[in-house]
Every structure is written in C-alpha cells, then in structure tokens.
N, C-alpha and C positions, 0 to 999 in steps of 0.2 A: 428437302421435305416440305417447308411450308411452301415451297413455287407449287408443289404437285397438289398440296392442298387447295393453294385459289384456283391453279390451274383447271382442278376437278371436281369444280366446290360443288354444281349441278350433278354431278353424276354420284360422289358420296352421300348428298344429302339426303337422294332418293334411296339408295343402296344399303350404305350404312351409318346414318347419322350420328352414330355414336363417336365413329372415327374422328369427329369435327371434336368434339365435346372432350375426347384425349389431348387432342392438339392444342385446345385452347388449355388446358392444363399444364400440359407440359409447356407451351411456351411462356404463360406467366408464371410460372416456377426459373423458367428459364432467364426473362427480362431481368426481374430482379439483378441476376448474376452478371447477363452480359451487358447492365448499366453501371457497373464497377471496373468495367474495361477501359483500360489509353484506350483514346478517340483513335480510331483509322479507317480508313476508305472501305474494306473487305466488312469492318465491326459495323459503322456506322450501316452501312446497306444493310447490315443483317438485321441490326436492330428495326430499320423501317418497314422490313418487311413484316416482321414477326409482330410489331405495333400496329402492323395494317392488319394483318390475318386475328389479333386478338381484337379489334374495335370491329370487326367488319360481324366476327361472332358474337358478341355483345349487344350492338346493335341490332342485329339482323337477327339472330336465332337465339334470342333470350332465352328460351323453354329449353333448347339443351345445353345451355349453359347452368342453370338453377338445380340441374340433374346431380352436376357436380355437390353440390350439397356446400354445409358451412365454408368447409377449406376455399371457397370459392373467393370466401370474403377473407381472409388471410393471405391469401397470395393476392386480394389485389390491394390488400393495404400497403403492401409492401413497393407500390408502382402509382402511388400518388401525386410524386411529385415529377413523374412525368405527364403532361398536358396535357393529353388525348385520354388519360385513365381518370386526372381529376375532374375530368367533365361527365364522365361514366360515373363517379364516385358521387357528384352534385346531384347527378339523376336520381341513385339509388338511394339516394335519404329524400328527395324533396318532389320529387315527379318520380313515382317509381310506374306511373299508367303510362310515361312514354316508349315504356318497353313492350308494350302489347300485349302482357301476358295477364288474364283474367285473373289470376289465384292471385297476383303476385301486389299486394298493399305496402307490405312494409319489411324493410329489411329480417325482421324477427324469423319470417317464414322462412325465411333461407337459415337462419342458427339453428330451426329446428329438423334442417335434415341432416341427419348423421351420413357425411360420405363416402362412399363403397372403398373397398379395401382394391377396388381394380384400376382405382386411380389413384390410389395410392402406391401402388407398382411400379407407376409409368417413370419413375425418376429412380429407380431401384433394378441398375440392368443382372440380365439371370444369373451371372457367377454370385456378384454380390448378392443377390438372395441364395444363393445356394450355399455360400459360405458361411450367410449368417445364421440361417436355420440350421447348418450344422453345430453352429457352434452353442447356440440355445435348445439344440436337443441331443448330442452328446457328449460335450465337454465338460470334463466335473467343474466344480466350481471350488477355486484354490487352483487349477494348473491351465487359466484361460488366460494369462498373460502371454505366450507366445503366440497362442493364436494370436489375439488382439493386436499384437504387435507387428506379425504376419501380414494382418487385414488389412494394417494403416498404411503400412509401405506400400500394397498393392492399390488400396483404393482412396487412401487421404493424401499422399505426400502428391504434391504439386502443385501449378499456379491455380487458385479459388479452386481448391476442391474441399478444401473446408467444410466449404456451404454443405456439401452432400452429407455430413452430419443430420440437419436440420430433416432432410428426406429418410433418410435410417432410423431415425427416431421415430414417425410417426408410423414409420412400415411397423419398428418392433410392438408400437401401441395398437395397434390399427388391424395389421395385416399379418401378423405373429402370435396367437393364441395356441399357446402348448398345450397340450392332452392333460386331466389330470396325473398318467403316468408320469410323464416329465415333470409336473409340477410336486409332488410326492416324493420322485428321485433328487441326487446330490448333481442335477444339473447342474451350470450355471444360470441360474436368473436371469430374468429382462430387466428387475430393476439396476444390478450391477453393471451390467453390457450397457447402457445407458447414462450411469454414472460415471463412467469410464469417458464415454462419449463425451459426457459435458463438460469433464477435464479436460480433455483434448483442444475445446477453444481456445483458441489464440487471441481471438479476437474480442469484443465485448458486444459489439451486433449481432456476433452471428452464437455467442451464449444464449442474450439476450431471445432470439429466435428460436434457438434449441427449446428455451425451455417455455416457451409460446407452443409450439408443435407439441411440446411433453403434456401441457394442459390445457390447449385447446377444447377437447372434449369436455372437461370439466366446466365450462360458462354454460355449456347448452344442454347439459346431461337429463335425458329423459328416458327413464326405466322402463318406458312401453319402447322406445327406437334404439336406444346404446344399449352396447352391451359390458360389461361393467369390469370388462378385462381388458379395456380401453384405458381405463384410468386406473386401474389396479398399479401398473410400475410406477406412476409415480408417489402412490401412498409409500410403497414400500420402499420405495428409495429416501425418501423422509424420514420413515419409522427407522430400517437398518443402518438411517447413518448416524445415528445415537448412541453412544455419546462419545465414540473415535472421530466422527466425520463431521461433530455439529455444524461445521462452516454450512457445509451444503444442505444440512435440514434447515438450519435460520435462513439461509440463499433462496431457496426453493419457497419457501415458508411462507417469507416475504413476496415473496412474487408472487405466489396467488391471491393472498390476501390484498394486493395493492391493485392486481386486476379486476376482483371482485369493486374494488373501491371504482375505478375510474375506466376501465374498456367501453363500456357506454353507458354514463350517466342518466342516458331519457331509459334505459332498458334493465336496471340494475336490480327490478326485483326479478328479473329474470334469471338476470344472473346468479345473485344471492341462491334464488329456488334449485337451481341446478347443482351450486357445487355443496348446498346442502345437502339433496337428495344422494349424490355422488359418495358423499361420506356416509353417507346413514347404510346403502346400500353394501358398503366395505366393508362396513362392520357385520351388519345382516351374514353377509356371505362369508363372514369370518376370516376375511381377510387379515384385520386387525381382530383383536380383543375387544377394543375401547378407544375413544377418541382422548382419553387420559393421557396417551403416551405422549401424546403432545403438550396437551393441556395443563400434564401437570409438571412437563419437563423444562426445571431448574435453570440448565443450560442456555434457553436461548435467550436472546440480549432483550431487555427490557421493553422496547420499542416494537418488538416481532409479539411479543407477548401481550403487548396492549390491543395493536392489531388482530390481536388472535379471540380477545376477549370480546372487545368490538364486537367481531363476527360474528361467536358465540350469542351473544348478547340480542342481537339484532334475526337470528334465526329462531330463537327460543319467545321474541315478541312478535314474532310474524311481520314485523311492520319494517320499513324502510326510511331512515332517517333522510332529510333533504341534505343532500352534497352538500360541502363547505367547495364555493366557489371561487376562484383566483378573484382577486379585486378587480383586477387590470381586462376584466371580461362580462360586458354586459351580461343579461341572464336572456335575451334575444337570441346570441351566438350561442351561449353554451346548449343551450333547446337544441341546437342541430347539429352539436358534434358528434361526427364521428365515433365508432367503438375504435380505440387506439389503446395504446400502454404508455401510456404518460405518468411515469414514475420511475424512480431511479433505476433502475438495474434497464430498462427499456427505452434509455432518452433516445436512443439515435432510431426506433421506431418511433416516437414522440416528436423526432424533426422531421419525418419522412410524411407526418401525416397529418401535422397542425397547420403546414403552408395549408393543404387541401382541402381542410375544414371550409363546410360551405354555410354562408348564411339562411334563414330563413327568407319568408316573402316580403318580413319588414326593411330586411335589410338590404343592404347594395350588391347589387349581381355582378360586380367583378369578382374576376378570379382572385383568391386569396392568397397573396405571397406572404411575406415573413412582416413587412412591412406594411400590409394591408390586415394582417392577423393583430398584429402589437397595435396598431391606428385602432382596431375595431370599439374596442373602446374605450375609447382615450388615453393610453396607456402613459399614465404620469413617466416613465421610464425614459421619455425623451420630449422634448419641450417642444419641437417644432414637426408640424406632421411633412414640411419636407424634405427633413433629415430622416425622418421614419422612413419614409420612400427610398430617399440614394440609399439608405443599410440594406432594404430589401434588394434596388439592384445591382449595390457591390457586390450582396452574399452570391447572387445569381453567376458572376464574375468571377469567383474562386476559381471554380474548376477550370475553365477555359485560360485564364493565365495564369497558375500553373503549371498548363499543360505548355504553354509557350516560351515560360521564363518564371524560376523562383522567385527571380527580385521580383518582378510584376506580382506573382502571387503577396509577396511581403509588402508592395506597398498600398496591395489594395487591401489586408487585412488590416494594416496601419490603420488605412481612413476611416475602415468599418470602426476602431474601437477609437477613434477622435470623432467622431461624431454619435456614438454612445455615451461619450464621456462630457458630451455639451450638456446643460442643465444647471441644476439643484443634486448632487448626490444623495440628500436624504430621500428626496421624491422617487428614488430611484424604485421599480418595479422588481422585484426576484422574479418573475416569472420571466418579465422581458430580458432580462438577460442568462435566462438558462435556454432560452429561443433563440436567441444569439449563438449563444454558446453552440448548441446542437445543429445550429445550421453551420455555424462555420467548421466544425468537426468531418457534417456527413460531406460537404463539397470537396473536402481536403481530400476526404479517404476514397470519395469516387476517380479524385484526379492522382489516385494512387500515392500522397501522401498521408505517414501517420505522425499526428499530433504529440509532443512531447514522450516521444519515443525512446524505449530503454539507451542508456547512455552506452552498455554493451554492442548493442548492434551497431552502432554507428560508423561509418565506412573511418579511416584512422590516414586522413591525407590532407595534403593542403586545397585540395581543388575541391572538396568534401566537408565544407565544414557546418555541421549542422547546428552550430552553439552560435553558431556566426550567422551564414547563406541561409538561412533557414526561419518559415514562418513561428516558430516555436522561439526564436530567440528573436524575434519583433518585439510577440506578446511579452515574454518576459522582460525588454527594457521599455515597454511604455507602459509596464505595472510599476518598475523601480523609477521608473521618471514622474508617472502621473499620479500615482497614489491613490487611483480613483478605486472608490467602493464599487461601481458597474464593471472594472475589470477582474476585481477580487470576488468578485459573484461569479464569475465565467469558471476562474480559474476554480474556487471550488467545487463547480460544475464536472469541469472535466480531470478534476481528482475524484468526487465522486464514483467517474464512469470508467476509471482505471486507469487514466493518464499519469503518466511517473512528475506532476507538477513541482512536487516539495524537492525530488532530485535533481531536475533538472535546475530548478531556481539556486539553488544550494550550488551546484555544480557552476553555473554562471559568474556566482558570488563568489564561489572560491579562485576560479580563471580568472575573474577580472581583478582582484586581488593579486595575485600571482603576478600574473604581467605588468601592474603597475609597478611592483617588487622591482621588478624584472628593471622595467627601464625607469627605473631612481624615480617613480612620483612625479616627476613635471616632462610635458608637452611644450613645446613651444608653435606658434602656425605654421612654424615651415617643416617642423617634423611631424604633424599628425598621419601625414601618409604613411610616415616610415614605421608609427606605433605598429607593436603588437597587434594582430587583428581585433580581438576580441575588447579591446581597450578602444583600438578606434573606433570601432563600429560602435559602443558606445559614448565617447566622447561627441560623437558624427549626431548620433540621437540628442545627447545634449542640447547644442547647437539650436539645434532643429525644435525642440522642445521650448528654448527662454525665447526664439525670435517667435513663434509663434505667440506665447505668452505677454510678448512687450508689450505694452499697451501705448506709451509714448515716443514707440521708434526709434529709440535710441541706440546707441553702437554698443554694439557687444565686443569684449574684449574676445578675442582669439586664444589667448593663451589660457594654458592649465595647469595652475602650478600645484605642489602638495595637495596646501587646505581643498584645492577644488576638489581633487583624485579622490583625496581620506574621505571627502564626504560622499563622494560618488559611491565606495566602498560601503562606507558606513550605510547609505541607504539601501546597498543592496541588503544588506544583511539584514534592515531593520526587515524587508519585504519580504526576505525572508521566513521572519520571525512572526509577520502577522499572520501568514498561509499558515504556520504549525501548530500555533497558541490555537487558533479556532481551530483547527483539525481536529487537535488531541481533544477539544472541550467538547464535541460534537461526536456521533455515533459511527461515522465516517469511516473510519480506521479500526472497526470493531474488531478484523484479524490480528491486528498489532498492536492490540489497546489502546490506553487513552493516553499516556504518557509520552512526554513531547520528547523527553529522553528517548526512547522507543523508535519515535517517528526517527529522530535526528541519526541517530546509527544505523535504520534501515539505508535512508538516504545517502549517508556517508557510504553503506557499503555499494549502493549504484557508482557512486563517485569513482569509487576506488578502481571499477572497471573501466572506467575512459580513460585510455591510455595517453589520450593531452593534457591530464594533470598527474601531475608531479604527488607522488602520495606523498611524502614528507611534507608536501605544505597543504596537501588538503586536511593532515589532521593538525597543522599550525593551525590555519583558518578556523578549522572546528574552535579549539582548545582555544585560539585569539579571542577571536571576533565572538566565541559563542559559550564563554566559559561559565554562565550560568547554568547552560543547557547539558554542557559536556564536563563539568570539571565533579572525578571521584565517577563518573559514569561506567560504570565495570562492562559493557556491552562497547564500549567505542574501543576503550583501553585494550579488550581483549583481541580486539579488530585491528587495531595500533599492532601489537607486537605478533602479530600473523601476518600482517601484511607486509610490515616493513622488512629489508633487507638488514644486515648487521652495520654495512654504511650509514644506512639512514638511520638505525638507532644510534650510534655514535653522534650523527648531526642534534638528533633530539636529547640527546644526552648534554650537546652544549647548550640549547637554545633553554634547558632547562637547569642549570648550572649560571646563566646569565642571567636569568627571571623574567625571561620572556614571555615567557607563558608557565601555566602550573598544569600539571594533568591531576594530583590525585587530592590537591588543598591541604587545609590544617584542618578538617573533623573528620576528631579520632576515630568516631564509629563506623564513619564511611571508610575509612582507610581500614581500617581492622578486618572489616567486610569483604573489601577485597583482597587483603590477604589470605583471609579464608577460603575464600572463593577459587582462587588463582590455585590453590590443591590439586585441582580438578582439570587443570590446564593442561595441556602437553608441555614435557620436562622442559622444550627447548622455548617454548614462550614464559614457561616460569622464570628460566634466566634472564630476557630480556625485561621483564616484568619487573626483577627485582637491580638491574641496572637501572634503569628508569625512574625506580622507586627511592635507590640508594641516594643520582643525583638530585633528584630534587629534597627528600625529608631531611639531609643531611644541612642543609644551608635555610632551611624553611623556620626553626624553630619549634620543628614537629620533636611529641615526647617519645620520643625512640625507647626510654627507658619503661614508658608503659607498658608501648607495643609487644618488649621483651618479657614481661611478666605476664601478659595476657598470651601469649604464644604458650609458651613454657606451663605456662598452667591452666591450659586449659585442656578440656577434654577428646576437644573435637578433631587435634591433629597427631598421627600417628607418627611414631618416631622412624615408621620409612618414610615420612612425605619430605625427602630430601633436600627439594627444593626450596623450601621454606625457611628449610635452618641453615643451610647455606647463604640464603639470601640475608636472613639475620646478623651472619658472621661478617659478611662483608660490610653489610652496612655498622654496624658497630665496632670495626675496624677503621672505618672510613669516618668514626665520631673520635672527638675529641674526648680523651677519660677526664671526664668532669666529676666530682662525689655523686651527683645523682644515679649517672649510669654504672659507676663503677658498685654503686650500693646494690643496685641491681641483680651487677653480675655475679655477685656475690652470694646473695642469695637464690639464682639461681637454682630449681632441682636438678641433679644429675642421670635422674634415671630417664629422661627421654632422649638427648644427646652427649653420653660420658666426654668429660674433659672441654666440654664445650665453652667453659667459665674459663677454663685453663689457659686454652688457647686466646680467647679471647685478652686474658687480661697479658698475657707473653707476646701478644702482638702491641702493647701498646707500650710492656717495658721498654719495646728497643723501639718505639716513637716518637713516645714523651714520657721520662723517665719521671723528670719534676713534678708533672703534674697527678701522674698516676699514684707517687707518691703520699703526695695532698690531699688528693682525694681518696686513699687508703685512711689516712689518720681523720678527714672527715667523717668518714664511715663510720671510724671503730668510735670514736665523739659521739657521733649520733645514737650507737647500741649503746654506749656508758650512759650518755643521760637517759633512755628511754628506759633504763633500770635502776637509776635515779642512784647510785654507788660510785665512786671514786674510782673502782677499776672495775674492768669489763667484767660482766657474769654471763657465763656464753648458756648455762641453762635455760632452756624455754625459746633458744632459738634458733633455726634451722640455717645453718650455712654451708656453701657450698663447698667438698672435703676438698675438692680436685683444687678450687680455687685460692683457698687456704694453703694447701699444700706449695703451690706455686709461689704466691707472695712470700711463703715463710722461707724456701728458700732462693728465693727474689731479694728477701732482704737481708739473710745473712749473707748473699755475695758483696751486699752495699759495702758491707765494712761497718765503718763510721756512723754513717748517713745510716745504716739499718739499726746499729745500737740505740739511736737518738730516736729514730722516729718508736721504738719499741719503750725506750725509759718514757716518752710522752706520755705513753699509756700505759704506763706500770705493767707492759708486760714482759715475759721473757721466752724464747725459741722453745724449754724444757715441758716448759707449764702449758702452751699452745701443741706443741707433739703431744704429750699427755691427753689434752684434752679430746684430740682426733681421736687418738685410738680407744678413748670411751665410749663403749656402745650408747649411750646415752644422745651422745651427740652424733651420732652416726645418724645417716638418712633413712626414713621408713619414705618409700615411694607411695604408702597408702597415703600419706597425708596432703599432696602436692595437688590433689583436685579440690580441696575446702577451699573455699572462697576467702573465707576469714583468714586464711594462714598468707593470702595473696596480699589481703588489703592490708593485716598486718606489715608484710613484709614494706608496701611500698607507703604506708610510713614512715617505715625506721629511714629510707632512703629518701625521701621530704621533707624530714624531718620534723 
C-alpha cells in the first residue's frame, strides 16, 4: 500500500487528496508499533519506506496534513526519537514558516482543531466496529463480560496487539456517540467498556497512552469545535469508580491533573482553559451533579487531593502560576519544550520525547540526545561533559546489542551506570537520573526486553537464567556493590513505573544467600567457576568492583572465605532494606500502603513463584536476615503455612526448635493477635500454624499461661473455632506443668471446651507426675494466702469442676503421696466432693466474660 501511494502520489493528489492525509495517519499510528519490532530485513525495509512516505507528506503537503487536526501531534510525539521526525518536530516549535502554510504560526492552531471521527476509523477495521457498536448499543450492562471476553480473543490476544486498545479508545470517545435512547436504557456504557479496556494493559506505556487518547480532548476542549460527548466517558469513569474502584479514579485523576501541569509549559493557560471549560460543560449538561463528587471525596490519597486543589484554585483566580522548573534545565530550554507527559504514570513517553526536545535560537543546533539534554544545562548529575556524552551513546547502544548478544546488552548497561556513578553523589540530579532511567528502559523494551520482570514468567532452565544472563541482575549487583544514590534514583524510578524492583532485589538476596548455604560459605580461586551460578556471577562482579576501586594497585587476594560471602549477604539485604524503607515512606506504593511489612510479603509472595528458590529458605531468609521487618508479621506467616508443604513445615519446625530464627517473638499482643486472626484461616493452615507456634513459644519463655486465659475468656472465639483449642491443647501438653500453668488450668471456664482442664492436666499426670504435683499444692498455697485463713475457703472462687474432679481422683490413686499432699493443706477427699456438688461453687458461664474475674484469676496464679 504505501509503494502504490508514492508510486501514485501525482495522480491521488490531483484526484483525491484526502487519500494522502489517511495514509499519513495510518502510518504514524502504525510507526510507533512497527519501531517495537526485532530488527529484520522484511521490518527494517518496511519501516523505510513508511518513514519516507510520512516525511515526504510532512514536508511536501503540510495543508493536508494539519486537516488531520490535534491527534496529528500525538501520534507524532510518539516517533520523536526516530531522526527524521525529530527534525519535523524542531520545525514545528521553532520555524513553523518552513512549512509554507500561511495560517500555520504556532503549534496551538493545530490543538485547536478537534479531529474528524473519519480518521479515527482508520485503525478500527469493520468487524471491530461492528462488534463494538453492538456491544454499546445492545448489551445490558451486568452481562457484558463475555462479550468482552469474546472481543479480546478475537481482536487483543497476539504479538502487539495490545497497542489497538489505544485506537478503540479514542473510536469509543470520538467516533461512538450513543442516541439518548441508549444512554437512558440499561445498556452497557462507554465509560465501563473503557475501564475494562484500561485494565487490560499489560504494559505501562501502552496504559500510560490509553489514557493520553482517553483525555486528549480535554487540553484543547473548545465548546464552539468539541462536542462534549468526547470527554463525557472519562468524567464518568472517575465519578463510577467511587468508592469500589478508587485506584482507578486517583490513577486517572492524577494524570490529568499532572498533564494539565506539564504537556506544554509555554501553553498551559490553554490548557488549564480547556479542561476547565470541559468540566464546567459536564456539569451544565448534567452529566454529573457537581464537581463535589471529586472534590469532596475522602478516599483519594492526599497528594491527588492537593493536586486537585491546586487546580481548583488556579481556575477560580484566572491566573497561571510560573512552573516550578527542574534545576538541572536552564529557562532557555525549557521556553521550547515540547507538550510531552513528563510525570510519573507517563515516564516512557517522557523518554520518547525529552531526547527530541529542541533548543531555541540562543541555543545550540545539535540534535538533542539524552546526553546533550542532561549537558543542556549543566546538569550537576555528572561531573564530566564527556561522560555526559559516552551515557548518551551507550543508551543509543542498548537496543542494537541486545539484539546481538545479552552479555553485550549487560555490559554496556554496566558502563552506562559506572559512569553515572562518577562524581559527588550529593550533587547528584533526580532529574538526570530518571532520564537515565527512562532511557535505558524504552531501549530495553524496543529490543524486546522487559526490565525487572515478574519472577513468574520467567523461562525455569539453566540456559535461561534471568537473575543471572540478564540486564536486570547487572543493575541489581552494581546497586549491592556500589551503593550509589544515582543508582537508587533509577531503581525508584522504575518501581515507580511498575517494575517488580523490591522483588526482584529480595529474590537476588535470598538466591545468593541460599547458594552460599549451599556451598559451605567459602570459594577458593580455583573453584569460583565451579560456584553456584548466581554466587559467581556475583563474586565475578566483586572482583571487578575492588580492582576497579584500587587506587594503589595492589593484589587482590583471589579467595572468598565466610567473613567475605556473610558480608556480600549482609549487603545484599541492607540494599534491600533501603529500596523498602523509602518506598513504604513515600506515596509510591499507595495500592499496598505504606507499611514496609506490606511491601515485604507482597514481595515474598513473587518469591515464592520462582521456582529456583527453594521456599523453605526463602522464608529462612525473610525471618533471618529480616526479622524486624517479618518477625509476629500475620501476612508473611499466613503465606508461610500456605505455601509450604508438610516436609518443609517439619524442617521449620526444627530450624525453630534450634533458635535459628523466630517467626512469631515474645510480644504478647502480637501473638495474641495472631491467634485471633488465624480463626479465620483454612482448618488445614490453622494446624500448621499452630505446629509452628507450639515449636517455638514452648522453649521461647513465652507466657503460654496468659495466652490460655485470654483465649478461654474472651468473647471473640467460638467454641466451634476448633482449631484454636486444639492448638492450645497441644501446646500445653507440650509445657512443662509448672504452678503458673497449672493454676491456670485450673481455673479454667468449662463452658467453652468441656473437660478441656481435664485432659489437659491427665496428660501431664502420666508425664510428670512430681511436678504436677508441686505445682497442685503451689496452687492450692497461693488460694490459701490470697484468703489470708490457714485452710483453703473455695467461696468466691470459680474453679474448674472437670479439673478438680480429676486431680481428686488423681490423688486418691496416689496412695501415700495423695494423703500428704491433701494433710499439707488441711484438706480431705469428703469435704472437696462436698464442696463440688454445691451449687454455690458450681460454674455460672455468665460470669466467664468480666474481665475482673480473668485478672483476678491470673493473680491467684502469680501470685
């Protein structure tokens, strides 16, 4: 198609020029996609041609290209940083008279033409609008799940068809205006079919784009040219996802607000005017009620809400505050940047378009690479401007060796972050290195690598090893080697943008851990080949790291014994520990809150699905290496006894028996907590839960005898929650009858578990006869003095019948030994049976919920 187009360019133009003005749409809709393509002979020719047919129309017939309207400038932001578009792109901010078109001054005249819905088409072939119109004009809404699911199979599963999300969107905004009939009826909505949509991203570019396309019209929105059912799905996709879906109203929320902020700083009360008018118009048409629903709503994270006020604030004064500008960026440059989305949710369009940023006429007429952007001015972020230079043409470098060889790929992103890492770290720039960051991400993902990718997918072989072969585990050991604040900027960069960084570093920590295990802690130089991989290859970095470092040349010793491994260890984990602490302190992680507990069990649970760690020692490692973060953590624990198998709880059962580690510690409240909690468990993890729990409180010096009166008397557990009071039984089986516990069991109520005292104290006769004993005649001491009488006065206090009952004849089988311990205490077998069958002393189960009658109890057994 494009050969018939140059081939016919004279005979179309005269015929039907419009044909041209499709072309050039559809193919830079198209570039974009086919510049995410493996290089090949058949791709590359394609792309030259379709680059020649889009610059020859650019050039040569601007007037039907501006026909196109705004979308014009959105699809070619997206092809910036190929060379032939960022010299079109230099034109159209700085000489826009070299296009010959009389109207045509300043980019603004193109934002204010609203784009026909007939080119909007052109990436929407007939079934798929035939399906989707069906489905927005008769499917109810509540039973459009299988359509929707129908549709993906047909028209998303496959290689980048993703992208055609981005195209579907702006059809349903654009080119899909239902009747009020339909909108009256229990159709399904546009804004739902949409939200649907934007969940379907996989990716974070092509979200990031979704929702570019979803509010596009809103920067340029003008009531005399738009029509206002353009931007209608996304209010209401905002307003309806309150307060089930808030992720996606603070997601969306934020992004408009943050484009309003920064798509083009010299144009912003333009902007500001438009997505003001845009609301004002929503409400008018009743859309919404009120822009309250936002305004006043509670739910969104503090940061979307300041944002939001801002705006507010800044439309009700009519006035435009001057941009808070990056330091690291003269006000020269910034005068001619580009309308881009430079803000989080939008970084990898923010690498696609910062190289392309062009200077004004004071500035220098080279082309702006990443290294000639960060130079511009003077960016403190690197000390030498011709290190600035080789980062620019390593980053250039990515994709092509990649494509030739991983290691090649790995050793030039090495170099890229050893020569960001040269300097002063405090002088160090955030901006220059989230430029960094975003460039080395989009190069990665054009040469079809993705960056710190779920530990799930990961191919499960040895020729496959992506913790190892892989630019992802570069970056993560020259973070644990260098400790540099410019790498730790990056990596928060591309956690921000949805890279799994904290799991993967976690994951690293725990392997390389593991394999040092593995081979006893020391290397010597003639075995480092034979290490473990993941150990050599960081041992290898090592190396690599102190000879670099030497300053006076001196020999480095070859071998690795413990202390070196332990530290290697130990540093992974501290590297660990600093990516999480700033995470959780930071708004970053606002799905999963702020709690580093939170982060840490998320991460554990990616862990758990890489089938090359060993889960038994990835929750050692947790619980080792990280028992502030994990120890009494009811979210890791519950993950613990889910995951593991009955062998590996038995292994944890020892490692916790030897005092290896602790999982649940000595505070009482945490543990109480999660016994409470653990109710709520499936049966068969309450068992292991309370295995778990048995081995370690039993030998901890934890007060098991509290635990049992807090159980037993409290309100919250039902006397089916079986698993609780089993759990209890074992482990107070599994204690030594000392007077504390035995006073305990003693008092005991009966009405939640009959005979539970019973059993309890009959498993310990035939364990430890003596001591059970001892601590029977401690007991009955401790009731004699706390009634301050010579012999026991059992009025006023509630004892357990079942358990009484047992000891008493527990001890007339003694013999001897029962007569003596009964003369101690002046008492006799007649006068205690008496006293049982006295309603008096008999148990009222009302009484077993007062607090007072608890704290009494564990008193008399304190003494």
């Amino acid at each position: 198609m494009v050969n018939l187009l140059l081939a016919k360019w004279d005979l179309i133009l005269d015929e039907a020029p419009v044909v041209l003005g499709y072309g050039l749409y559809s193919y830079l809709r198209l570039l974009a996609d086919h510049y995410r393509l493996p290089r090949s002979p058949k791709s590359t020719e394609l792309k030259r041609r379709e680059i020649g047919f889009c610059v020859k129309m650019l050039r040569e017939q601007f007037s039907l290209c501006v026909n196109i309207g705004r979308d014009l400038i959105r699809l070619l932001q997206d092809l910036v940083h190929i060379p032939e578009f960022r010299a079109i792109w230099k034109d159209l901010l700085m000489k826009p008279s070299v296009f010959g078109v009389p109207d045509f001054s300043d980019i603004s005249k193109i934002y204010g033409m609203r784009t026909s819905s007939r080119y909007i088409l052109l990436r929407i072939t007939p079934e798929m609008e035939t399906q989707l119109r069906f489905l927005l004009t008769h499917v109810k809404f509540g039973t459009q799940r299988r359509h929707q699911a129908w549709f993906a199979r047909k028209f998303l599963f496959g290689p980048e068809r993703e992208t055609l999300i981005i195209d579907i969107v702006r059809f349903i905004c654009c080119a899909h205006h239902p009747s009020n009939e339909v909108l009256q009826s229990e159709v399904v909505p546009r804004w739902a079919v949409i939200g649907w949509l934007l969940k379907s991203c996989t990716k974070k570019y092509i979200e990031a784009s979704v929702k570019l396309a979803l509010f596009y019209d809103w920067l340029f929105f003008d009531e005399k040219v738009d029509n206002f059912m353009n931007v209608e799905p996304a209010m209401l996709l905002m307003v309806n996802s309150i307060p089930r879906y808030i992720d996606i109203t603070s997601s969306l929320l934020e992004f408009l607000l943050l484009l309003v902020e920064n798509y083009d700083m010299d144009r912003k009360n333009i902007i500001l005017k438009s997505v003001s008018s845009a609301m004002s118009l929503l409400v008018r048409k009743e859309v919404i009620a009120s822009l309250d629903v936002l305004t006043s709503c509670n739910l969104l994270p503090p940061y979307v809400k300041k944002l939001l006020e801002k705006f507010m604030l800044e439309v009700e004064a009519g006035v435009i505050s001057e941009p808070r500008l990056p330091e690291m960026l003269p006000q020269k440059v910034l005068s001619s940047l580009s309308p881009n989305t430079s803000f989080m949710e939008t970084q990898h369009h923010l690498a696609e378009i910062l190289p392309a940023r062009p200077v004004n006429a004071e500035a220098t007429t080279q082309e702006n690479s990443v290294s000639e952007f960060i130079n511009s001015g003077d960016s403190p972020g690197f000390n030498h401007v011709d290190h600035v230079e080789d980062v620019g043409i390593l980053i250039g470098k990515i994709g092509d060796s990649m494509k030739s060889s991983v290691k090649m790929g790995q050793q030039i992103v090495e170099k890229i972050l050893l020569l960001c890492c040269r300097g002063t770290p405090e002088k160090k720039s955030e901006m220059s290195s989230e430029i960094v960051a975003c460039q080395i991400q989009k190069e990665l993902e054009l040469a079809g690598y993705k960056l710190f990718s779920s530990l799930e997918t990961l191919l499960n072989s040895d020729d496959s090893d992506d913790e190892v072969q892989s630019v992802t585990a570069t970056i993560i050991r020259a973070f644990i080697l260098n400790k540099h604040q410019l790498i730790k900027e990056m990596l928060f960069w591309w956690s921000k943008n949805g890279c799994l960084v904290g799991a993967r570093l976690l994951s690293y920590a725990l392997r390389l851990a593991y394999e040092a295990h593995e081979s006893g802690y020391t290397i010597s130089s003639t075995e480092i080949n034979k290490a473990p991989p993941l150990l050599k290859f960081h041992i290898e970095g090592h190396f690599t790291y102190l000879s670099r470092n030497r300053e006076d040349n001196g020999i480095i010793s070859s071998n690795v014994d413990r202390k070196v491994i332990s530290k290697m260890i130990d540093d992974a984990y501290t590297a660990y520990r600093s990516i999480i602490f700033e995470n959780s302190s930071t708004a970053l992680n606002k799905d999963f809150g702020t709690s580093s507990g939170k982060l840490l069990c998320l991460h554990a649970m990616h862990c758990s699905l890489w089938k090359k760690n060993k889960l038994k020692f990835v929750f050692y490692g947790i619980f080792f290496h990280l028992s502030d973060l994990s120890l009494g953590d009811e979210d890791l624990i519950q993950l613990l006894v889910r995951q593991l198998e009955d062998a590996d709880i038995v292994s944890v059962q020892i490692d916790l028996g030897l005092k290896r580690y602790a999982l649940f510690g000595e505070d009482f409240e945490k543990v109480f907590h999660l016994v409470s909690r653990s109710v709520r468990w499936k049966y068969e993890d309450q068992l292991k839960f309370w295995r778990l729990a048995t081995s370690e409180l039993i030998i901890s010096g934890f007060p098991v005898e509290r635990l049992l009166l807090c159980c037993f008397f409290s309100e919250d557990f039902d006397p089916k929650d079986c698993g609780i009071f089993g759990g209890l039984m074992t482990l107070c089986n599994c204690h030594a009858p000392s007077p504390e516990i035995v006073g305990v069991v003693m008092l005991l109520p009966d009405n939640k578990f009959p005979d539970f005292a019973a059993a309890v104290l009959s498993n310990w006769a035939y364990t430890n006869q003596t001591m059970l004993s001892n601590s029977f005649v401690e007991f009955l001491n401790k009731i004699e003095n706390k009634n301050g009488d010579d012999t026991l006065d059992w009025d006023g206090i509630i004892v357990n019948q079942s358990a009484v009952l047992f000891l008493v004849n527990f001890i007339q089988a003694q013999s001897e030994l029962g007569n003596n311990i009964l003369a101690k205490v002046g008492l006799n077998l007649p006068d205690i049976r008496t006293r049982l069958d006295n309603s008096a002393v008999a148990m009222d189960t009302g009484y077993f919920s007062n607090d007072g009658i608890m704290v009494l109890h564990f008193d008399i057994i304190s003494g």
